[in-house]
C-alpha positions, 0 to 999 in steps of 0.5 A: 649666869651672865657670866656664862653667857660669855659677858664679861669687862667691857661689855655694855647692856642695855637694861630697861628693867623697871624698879624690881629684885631684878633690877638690883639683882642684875645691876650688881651682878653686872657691875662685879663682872665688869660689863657696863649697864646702860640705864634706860627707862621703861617710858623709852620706845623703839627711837630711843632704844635704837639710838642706845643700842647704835650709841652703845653697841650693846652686846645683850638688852635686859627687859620685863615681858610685860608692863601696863599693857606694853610687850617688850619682847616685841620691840625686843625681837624689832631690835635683834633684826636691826643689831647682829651684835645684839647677841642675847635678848633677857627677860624677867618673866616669860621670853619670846621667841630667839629670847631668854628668861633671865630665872633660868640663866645657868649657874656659872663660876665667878670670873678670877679677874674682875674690873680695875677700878677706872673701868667705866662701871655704868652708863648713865642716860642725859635727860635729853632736853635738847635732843636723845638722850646722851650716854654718861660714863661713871667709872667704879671709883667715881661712883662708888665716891659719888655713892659713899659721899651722897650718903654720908652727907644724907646721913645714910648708916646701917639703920637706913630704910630708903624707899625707891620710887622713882627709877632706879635707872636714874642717878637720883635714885640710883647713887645720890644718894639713892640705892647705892649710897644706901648699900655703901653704908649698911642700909636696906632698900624698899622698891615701891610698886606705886605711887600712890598714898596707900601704895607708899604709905602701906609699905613706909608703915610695914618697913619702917622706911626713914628714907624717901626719894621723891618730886614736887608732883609727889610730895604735894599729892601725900600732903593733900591726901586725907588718906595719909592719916590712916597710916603710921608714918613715924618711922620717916625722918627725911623726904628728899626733894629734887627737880623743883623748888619744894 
């Protein structure tokens, strides 16, 4: 479908897609035919997606409709006034106006040539502590090494159920060893869609998770949860840590 849209080696998109089939769905898919995706999250508002969009020049911007109350369509219709080069709007869910619902993009076939391999593959955001945040260039071959290199060293196999709760558009959930170490060597992932015990836990007991990436916030709130208890957790072998001092 992106494809068909005419995107293809070399053209960045802006995806603010929050943790969802979508998200994995259009990273991949993105990735095959070598256009770039630029990873913001869905905290960013209009100073930030304007400074990425300026910074970038990206040719399309993915996002959900609607998420705890905030209409990203709106914003996104703000932005293709500002942008003549922002050529399509995609939406996982129902489009505005001048927009496109990313469900419905046409079958196409798959390009006969895709990206070399030091090709620039994702465009990673800075934290941003000192100003906006800055875009990273990670090539194919650095970040599927990166990716390859994380899990082996975490231990990640075909057995690995990694749970995702933090954003994906992150490196530490997407490549570190995150989603993509997890599909490198043969494992599964599971999107969580909360943070909360019985979010989490429900689904670590449905799906027999082994892995989850987490912060210190997070970590201690489980801990201190007598909710904890009522689930069968056994399957989890490590809680990775970042950020702080666990």
């Amino acid at each position: 479908g992106f494809a068909g849209l005419g995107l293809g080696c070399g053209d960045l998109v802006l995806m603010q897609l929050p943790n969802s089939v979508e998200f994995v769905v259009s990273y991949l898919a993105l990735n095959m035919i070598g256009a770039v995706p630029v990873t913001a999250l869905r905290a960013h508002r209009q100073a930030e997606v304007r400074h990425f969009l300026r910074a970038s020049g990206a040719v399309a911007y993915l996002i959900p409709d609607v998420v705890s109350g905030f209409d990203y369509r709106a914003m996104a219709s703000e932005m293709q006034r500002e942008f003549p080069a922002l050529r399509h709007v995609l939406v996982a869910g129902e489009p505005g106006r001048g927009q496109q619902a990313l469900a419905d993009l046409p079958a196409a076939p798959a390009p006969t040539a895709g990206p070399r391999p030091s090709d620039v593959s994702t465009m990673l955001l800075s934290g941003g502590t000192t100003s906006l945040s800055k875009l990273i260039p990670r090539t194919h071959d650095d970040y599927v090494l990166n990716a390859r290199l994380c899990g082996a060293a975490a231990g990640f196999s075909g057995r690995t159920v990694l749970m995702a709760i933090l954003p994906l558009g992150h490196n530490y959930n997407l490549a570190s060893p995150g989603m993509l170490g997890a599909f490198y060597h043969g494992g599964t992932v599971v999107i969580a869609q909360g943070t909360g015990v019985d979010d989490v836990f429900a689904l670590v007991q449905r799906e027999r998770v082994t892995v989850i990436a987490a912060v210190v916030p997070l970590i201690t709130t489980w801990l201190n949860s007598a909710a904890l208890a009522a689930y069968d957790h056994s399957s989890l072998e490590v809680v990775q840590n970042g950020g702080a001092r666990l």
